[in-house]
LUMSEKOL-317145 format. One line per field, with one value per atom (N, C-alpha, C): residue in three letters; residue number from 1; atom name; x, y, z; chain. Coordinates in steps of 0.2 Angstrom, whole numbers, plus 2048, in hexadecimal, padded with zeros to 3 digits. Layout:
// LUMSEKOL-317145
resn <- ALA;...
resi <- NUM;...
name <- CA;...
xx <- X;...
yy <- Y;...
zz <- Z;...
chain <- A;...
// end
This chain:
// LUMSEKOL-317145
resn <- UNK;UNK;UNK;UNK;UNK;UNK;UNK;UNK;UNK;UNK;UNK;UNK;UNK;UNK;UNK;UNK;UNK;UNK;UNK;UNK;UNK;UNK;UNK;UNK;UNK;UNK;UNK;UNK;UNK;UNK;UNK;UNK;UNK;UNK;UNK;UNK;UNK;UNK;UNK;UNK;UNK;UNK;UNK;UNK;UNK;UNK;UNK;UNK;UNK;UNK;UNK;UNK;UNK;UNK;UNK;UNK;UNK;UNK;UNK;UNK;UNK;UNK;UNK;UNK;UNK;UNK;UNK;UNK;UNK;UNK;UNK;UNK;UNK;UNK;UNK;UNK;UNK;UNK;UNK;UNK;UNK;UNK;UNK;UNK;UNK;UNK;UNK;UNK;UNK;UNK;UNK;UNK;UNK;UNK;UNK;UNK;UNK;UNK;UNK;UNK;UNK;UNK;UNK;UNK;UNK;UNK;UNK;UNK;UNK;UNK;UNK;UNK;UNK;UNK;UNK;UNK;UNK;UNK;UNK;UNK;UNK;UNK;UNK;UNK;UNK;UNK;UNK;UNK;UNK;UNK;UNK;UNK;UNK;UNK;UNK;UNK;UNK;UNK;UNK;UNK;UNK;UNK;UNK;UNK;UNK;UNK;UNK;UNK;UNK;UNK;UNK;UNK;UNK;UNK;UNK;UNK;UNK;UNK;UNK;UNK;UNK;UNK;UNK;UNK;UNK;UNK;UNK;UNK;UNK;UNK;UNK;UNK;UNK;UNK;UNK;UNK;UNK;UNK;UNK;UNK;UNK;UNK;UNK;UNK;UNK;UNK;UNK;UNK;UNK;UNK;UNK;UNK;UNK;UNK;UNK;UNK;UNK;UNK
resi <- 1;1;1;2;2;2;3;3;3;4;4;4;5;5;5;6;6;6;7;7;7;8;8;8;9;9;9;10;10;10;11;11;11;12;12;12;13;13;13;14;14;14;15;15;15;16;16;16;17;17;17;18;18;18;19;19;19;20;20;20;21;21;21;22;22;22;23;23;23;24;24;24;25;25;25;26;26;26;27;27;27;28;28;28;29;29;29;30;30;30;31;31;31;32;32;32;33;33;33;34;34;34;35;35;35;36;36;36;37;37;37;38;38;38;39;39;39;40;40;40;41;41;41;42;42;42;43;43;43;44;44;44;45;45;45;46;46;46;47;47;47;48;48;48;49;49;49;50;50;50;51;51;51;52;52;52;53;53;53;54;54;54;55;55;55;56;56;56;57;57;57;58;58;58;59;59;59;60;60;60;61;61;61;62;62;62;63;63;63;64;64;64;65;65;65;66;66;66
name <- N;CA;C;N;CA;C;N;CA;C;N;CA;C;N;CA;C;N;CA;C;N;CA;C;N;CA;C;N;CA;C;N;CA;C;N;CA;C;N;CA;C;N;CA;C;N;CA;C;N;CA;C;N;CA;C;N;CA;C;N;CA;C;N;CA;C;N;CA;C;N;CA;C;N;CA;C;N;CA;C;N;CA;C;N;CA;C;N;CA;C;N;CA;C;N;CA;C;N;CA;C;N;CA;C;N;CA;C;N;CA;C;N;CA;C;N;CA;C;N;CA;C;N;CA;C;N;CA;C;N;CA;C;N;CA;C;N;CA;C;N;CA;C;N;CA;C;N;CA;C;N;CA;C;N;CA;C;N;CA;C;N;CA;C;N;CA;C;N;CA;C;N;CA;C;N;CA;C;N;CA;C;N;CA;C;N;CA;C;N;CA;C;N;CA;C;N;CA;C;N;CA;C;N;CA;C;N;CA;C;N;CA;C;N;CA;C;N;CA;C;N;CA;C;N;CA;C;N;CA;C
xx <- 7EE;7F2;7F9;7FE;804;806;80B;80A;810;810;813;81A;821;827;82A;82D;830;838;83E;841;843;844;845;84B;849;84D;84D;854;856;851;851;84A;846;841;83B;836;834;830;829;826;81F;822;81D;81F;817;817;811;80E;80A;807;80E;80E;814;81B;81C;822;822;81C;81B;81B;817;81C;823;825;82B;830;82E;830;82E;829;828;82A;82A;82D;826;821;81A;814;80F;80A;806;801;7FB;7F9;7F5;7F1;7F5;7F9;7FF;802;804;809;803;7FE;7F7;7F7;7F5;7F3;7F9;801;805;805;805;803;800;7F8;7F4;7F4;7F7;7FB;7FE;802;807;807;7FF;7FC;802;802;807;802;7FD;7F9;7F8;7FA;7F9;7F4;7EF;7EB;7EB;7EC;7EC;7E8;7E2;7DB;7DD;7DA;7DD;7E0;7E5;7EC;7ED;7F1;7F5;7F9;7FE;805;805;80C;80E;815;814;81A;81E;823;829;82C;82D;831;82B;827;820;820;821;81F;827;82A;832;832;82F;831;82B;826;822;823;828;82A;830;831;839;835;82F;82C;829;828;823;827;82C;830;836;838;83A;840;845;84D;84C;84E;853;857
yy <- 01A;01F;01D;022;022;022;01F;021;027;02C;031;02E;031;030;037;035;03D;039;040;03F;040;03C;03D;042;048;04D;04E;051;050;053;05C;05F;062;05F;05F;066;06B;06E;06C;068;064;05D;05C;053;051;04C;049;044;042;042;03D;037;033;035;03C;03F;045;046;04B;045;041;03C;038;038;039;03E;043;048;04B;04A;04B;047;041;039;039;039;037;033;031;02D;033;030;033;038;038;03E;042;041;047;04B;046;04B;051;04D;051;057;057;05C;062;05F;065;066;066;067;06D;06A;06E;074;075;07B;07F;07C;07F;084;080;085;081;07D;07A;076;076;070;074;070;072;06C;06F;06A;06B;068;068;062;064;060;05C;056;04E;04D;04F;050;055;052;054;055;05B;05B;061;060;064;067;070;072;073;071;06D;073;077;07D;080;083;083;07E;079;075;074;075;077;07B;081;086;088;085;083;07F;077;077;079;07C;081;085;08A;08F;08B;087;083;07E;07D;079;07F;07C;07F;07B;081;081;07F;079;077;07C
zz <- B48;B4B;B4D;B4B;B4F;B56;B59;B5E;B60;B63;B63;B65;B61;B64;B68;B6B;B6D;B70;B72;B75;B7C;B81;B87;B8A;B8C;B8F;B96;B96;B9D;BA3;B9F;BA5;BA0;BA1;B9B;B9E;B9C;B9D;BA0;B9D;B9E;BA2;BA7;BA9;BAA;BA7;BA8;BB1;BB0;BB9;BBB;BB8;BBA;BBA;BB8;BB8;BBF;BC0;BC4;BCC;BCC;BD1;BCF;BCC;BCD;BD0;BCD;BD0;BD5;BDA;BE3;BE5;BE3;BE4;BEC;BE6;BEA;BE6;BEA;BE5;BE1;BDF;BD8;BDD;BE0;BE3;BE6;BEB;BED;BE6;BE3;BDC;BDA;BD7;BD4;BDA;BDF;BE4;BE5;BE4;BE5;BDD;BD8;BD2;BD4;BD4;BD5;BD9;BE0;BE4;BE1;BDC;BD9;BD3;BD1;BCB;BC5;BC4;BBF;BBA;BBB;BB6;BB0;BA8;BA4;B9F;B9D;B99;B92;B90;B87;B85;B83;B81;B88;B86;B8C;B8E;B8E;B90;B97;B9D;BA0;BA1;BA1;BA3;BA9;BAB;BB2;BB1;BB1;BB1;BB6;BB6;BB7;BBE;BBA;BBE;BC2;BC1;BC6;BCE;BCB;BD1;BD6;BD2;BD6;BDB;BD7;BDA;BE0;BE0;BE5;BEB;BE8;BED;BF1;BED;BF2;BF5;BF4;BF9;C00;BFE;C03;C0A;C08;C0A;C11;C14;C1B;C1D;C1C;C1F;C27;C27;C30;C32
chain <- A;A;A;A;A;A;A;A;A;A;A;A;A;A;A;A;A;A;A;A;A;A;A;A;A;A;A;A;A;A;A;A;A;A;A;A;A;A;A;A;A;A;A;A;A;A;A;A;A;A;A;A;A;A;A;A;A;A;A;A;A;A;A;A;A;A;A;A;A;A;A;A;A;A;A;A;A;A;A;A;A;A;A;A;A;A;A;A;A;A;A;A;A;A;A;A;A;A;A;A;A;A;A;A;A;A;A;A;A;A;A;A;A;A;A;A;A;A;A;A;A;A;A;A;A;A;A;A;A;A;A;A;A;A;A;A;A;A;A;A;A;A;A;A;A;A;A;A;A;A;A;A;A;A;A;A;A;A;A;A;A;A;A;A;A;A;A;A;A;A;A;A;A;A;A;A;A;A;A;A;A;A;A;A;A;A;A;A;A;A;A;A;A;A;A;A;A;A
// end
């Protein structure tokens, strides 16, 4: 079996677990959990991914102007 190629885009719709902590710039269970608040998890067969803008836009609601 091949191994999938794709191209790296700048804002990708889907991010998979490693890119969703990248993007909280937090560990495995914390990304997973505001994912999961966020209603962002998408499964395709065995596959995880997490949409992007979803979880954006959660954390902007959730987050609190000084």
């Amino acid at each position: 079996m091949r191994k999938a190629t794709f191209e790296v885009i700048e804002n990708p719709i889907l991010v998979n677990t490693s890119g969703l902590q990248a993007l909280t710039q937090s560990g495995r269970p914390l990304a997973i959990k505001i994912g999961e608040l966020a209603g962002a998890k998408v499964q395709i067969g065995r596959s995880v991914r997490w949409n992007r803008e979803k979880v954006e836009s959660y954390l902007n609601k959730i987050s609190t102007s000084a």
